[in-house]
C-alpha positions as CSV (number, residue, x, y, z in Angstrom):
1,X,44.8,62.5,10.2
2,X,46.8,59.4,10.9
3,X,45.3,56.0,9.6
4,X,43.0,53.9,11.8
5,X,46.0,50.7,11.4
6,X,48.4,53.3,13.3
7,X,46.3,54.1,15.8
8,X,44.9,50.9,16.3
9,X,49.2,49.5,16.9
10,X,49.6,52.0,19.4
11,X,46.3,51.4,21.1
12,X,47.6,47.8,21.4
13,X,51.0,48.2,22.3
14,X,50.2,50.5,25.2
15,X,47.8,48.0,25.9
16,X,49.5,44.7,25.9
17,X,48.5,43.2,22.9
18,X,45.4,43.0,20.5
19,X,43.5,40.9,22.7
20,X,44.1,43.1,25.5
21,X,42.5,46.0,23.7
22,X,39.6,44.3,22.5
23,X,38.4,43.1,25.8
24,X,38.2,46.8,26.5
25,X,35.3,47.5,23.5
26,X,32.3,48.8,24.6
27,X,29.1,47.2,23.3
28,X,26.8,48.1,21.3
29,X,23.5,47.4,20.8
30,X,21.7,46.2,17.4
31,X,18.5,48.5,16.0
32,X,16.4,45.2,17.0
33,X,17.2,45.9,20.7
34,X,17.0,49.6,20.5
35,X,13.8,49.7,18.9
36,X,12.9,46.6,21.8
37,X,14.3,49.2,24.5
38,X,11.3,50.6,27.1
39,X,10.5,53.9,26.8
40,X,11.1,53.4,30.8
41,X,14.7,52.6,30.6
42,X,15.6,55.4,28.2
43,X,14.2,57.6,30.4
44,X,16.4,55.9,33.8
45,X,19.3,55.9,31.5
46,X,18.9,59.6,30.6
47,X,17.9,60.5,34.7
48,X,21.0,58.7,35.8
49,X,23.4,60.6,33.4
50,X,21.9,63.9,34.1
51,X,22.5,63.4,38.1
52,X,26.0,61.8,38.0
53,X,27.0,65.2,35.7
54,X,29.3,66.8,38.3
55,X,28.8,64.1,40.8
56,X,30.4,60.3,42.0
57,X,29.0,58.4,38.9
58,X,28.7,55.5,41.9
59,X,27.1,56.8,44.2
60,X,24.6,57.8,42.2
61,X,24.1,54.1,40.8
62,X,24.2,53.1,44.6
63,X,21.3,55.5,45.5
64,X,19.5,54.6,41.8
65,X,16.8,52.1,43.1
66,X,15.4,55.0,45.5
67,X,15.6,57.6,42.8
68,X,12.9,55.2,40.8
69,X,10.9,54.7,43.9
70,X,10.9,58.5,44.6
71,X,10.1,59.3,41.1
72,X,7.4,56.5,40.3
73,X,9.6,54.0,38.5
74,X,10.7,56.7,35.8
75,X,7.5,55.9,33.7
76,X,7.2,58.8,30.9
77,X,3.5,59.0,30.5
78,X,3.6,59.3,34.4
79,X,6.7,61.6,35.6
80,X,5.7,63.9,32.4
81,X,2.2,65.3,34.2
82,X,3.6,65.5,37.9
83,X,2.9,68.9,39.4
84,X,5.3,71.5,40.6
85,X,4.5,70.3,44.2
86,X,4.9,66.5,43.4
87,X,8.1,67.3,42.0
88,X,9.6,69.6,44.9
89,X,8.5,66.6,47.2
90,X,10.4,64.1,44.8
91,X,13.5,66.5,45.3
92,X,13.3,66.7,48.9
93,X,13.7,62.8,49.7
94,X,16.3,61.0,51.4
95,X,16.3,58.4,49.1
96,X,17.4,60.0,46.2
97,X,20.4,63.3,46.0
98,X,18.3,66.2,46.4
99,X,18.9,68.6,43.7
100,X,15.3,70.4,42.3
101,X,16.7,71.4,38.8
102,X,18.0,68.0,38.3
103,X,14.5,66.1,39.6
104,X,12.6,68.8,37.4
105,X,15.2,68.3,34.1
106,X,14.0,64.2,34.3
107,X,10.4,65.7,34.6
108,X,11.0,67.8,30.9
109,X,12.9,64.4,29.3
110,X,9.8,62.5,30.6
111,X,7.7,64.8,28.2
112,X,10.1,65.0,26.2
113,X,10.3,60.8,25.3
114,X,6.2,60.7,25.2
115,X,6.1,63.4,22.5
116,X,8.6,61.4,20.8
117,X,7.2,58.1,21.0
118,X,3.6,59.6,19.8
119,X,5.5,60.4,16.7
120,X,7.4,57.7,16.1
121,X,5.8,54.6,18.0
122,X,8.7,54.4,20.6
123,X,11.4,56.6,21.7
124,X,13.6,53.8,20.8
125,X,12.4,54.1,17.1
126,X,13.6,57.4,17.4
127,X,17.3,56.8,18.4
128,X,17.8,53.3,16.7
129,X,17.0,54.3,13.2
130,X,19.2,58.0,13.5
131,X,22.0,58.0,11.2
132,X,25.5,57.4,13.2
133,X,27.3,59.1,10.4
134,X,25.4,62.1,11.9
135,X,25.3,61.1,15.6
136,X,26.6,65.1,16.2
137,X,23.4,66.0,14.7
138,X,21.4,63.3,17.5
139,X,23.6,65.2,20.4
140,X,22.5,69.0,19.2
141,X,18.7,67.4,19.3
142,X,18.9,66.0,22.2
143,X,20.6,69.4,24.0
144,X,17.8,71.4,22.2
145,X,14.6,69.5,22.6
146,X,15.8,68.3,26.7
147,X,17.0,68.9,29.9
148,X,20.7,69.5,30.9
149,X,21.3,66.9,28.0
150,X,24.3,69.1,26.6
151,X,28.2,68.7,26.9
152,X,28.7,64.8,27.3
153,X,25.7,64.3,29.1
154,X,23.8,63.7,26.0
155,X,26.4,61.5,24.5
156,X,27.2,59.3,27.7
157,X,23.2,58.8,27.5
158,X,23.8,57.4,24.5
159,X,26.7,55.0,24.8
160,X,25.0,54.1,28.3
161,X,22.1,52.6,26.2
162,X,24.0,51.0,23.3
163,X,23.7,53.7,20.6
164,X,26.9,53.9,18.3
165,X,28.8,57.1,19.3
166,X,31.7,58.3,19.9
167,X,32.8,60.6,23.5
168,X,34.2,63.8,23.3
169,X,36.5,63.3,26.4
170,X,39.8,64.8,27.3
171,X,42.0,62.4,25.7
172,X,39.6,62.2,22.3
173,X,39.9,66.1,22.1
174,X,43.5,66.2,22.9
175,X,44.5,63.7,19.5
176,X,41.6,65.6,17.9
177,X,43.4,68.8,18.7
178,X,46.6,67.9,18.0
179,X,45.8,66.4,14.5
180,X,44.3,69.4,13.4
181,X,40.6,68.6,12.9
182,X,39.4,71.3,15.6
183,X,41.6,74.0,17.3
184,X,40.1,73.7,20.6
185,X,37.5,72.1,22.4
186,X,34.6,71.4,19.9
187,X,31.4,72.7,20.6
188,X,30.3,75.0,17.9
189,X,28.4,72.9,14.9
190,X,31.1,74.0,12.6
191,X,33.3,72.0,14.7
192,X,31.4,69.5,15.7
193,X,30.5,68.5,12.0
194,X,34.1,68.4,11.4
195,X,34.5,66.0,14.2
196,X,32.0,63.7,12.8
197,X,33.7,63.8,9.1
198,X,36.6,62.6,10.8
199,X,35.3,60.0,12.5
200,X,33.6,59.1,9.1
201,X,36.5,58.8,7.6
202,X,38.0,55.8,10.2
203,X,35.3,54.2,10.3
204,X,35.1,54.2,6.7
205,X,38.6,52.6,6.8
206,X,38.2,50.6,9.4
207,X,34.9,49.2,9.5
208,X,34.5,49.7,13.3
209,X,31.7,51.2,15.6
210,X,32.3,55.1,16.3
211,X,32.4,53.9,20.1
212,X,35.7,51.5,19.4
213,X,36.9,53.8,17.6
214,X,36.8,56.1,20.6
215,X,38.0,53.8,22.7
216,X,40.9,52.9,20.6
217,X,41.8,56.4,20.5
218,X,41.8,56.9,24.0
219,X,43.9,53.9,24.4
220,X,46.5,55.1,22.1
221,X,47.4,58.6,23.8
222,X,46.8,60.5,27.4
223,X,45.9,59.2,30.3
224,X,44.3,56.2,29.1
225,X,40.8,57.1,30.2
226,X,37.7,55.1,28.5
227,X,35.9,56.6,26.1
């Protein structure tokens, strides 16, 4: 594995300069605001990832303020007891892309967030104090207790709310792949764990979020795409 400082040159060169990569950071947000996050908007945030997966990511956020009219505001304790028939009429408005396995996945995170936030106080309790040095472990929870929160899904959910993680994207695999932490495309836990270990291990070094650290990485190789 090549060391963060070599990574981090590259990043910059192919970027213009230090400053140039650092404008391109994403942000992150602190436990305080995780924790001060609405159950409401983790559910939105987890809805509008599920329906851009396979589709224009804007015109999804161009259509968003009908999906929370359709689907009353994306209120958990609300969505989580609609009916079969409330639902199929949620997935056959205009307003919103009609797609019934998508409308009825927000439906299962919608429970899904109000059993968590009866157990811990807020579903933002629940992802501010997990561990990032296990943020794999977060992404196999979320795939297993939700909805179509697998692949990046999960992950994007994350970084879209200002959780510390990092993006298994093309160009992240690729230097992954070719630095011989994984063989392939990591999906198996095996693999995944070994992923996290090395991320660990820059982040160690570097003293950086798992998301720059992404980022960085995608800025140093590929096609340059943001991670």
């Amino acid at each position: 594995m090549e060391k963060f400082e070599v990574i981090y040159n590259r990043a910059a060169e192919r970027k213009g300069g230090a400053k140039a990569l650092e404008k391109l950071m994403p942000s992150i947000r602190s436990v305080k605001q995780l924790k001060s996050t609405s159950d409401r908007d983790y559910l939105s945030a987890m809805a509008m990832k599920i329906f851009q997966s396979g589709f224009v990511w804007k015109v999804v956020e161009n259509k968003w303020p009908g999906f929370e009219e359709v689907m009353w505001n994306l209120e958990p304790q609300k969505l989580a007891l609609a009916s079969d028939e409330q639902i199929e009429k949620m997935a056959q408005d205009k307003r919103i892309i009609r797609n019934l396995t998508k409308v009825k996945a927000v439906r299962e995170n919608a429970y899904l967030i109000k059993t968590v936030a009866k157990k811990y106080g807020s579903f933002g309790n629940y992802i501010a104090d997990w561990p990032v040095d296990n943020i794999v472990g977060l992404w196999l929870e979320l795939k297993k207790q939700g909805a179509r929160l697998g692949g990046n899904t999960g992950p994007y959910f994350l970084r879209t709310v200002g959780k510390d993680t990092f993006l298994l994207t093309r160009d992240v695999c690729a230097y992954l792949i070719g630095q011989g932490v994984v063989t392939k495309n990591p999906t198996s836990q095996r693999d995944l764990k070994a992923v996290q270990h090395a991320f660990n291990g820059l982040q160690q070094e570097s003293g950086r979020h798992l998301s720059e650290i992404s980022r960085i990485i995608s800025c140093s190789i590929g096609e340059n795409h943001l991670n």
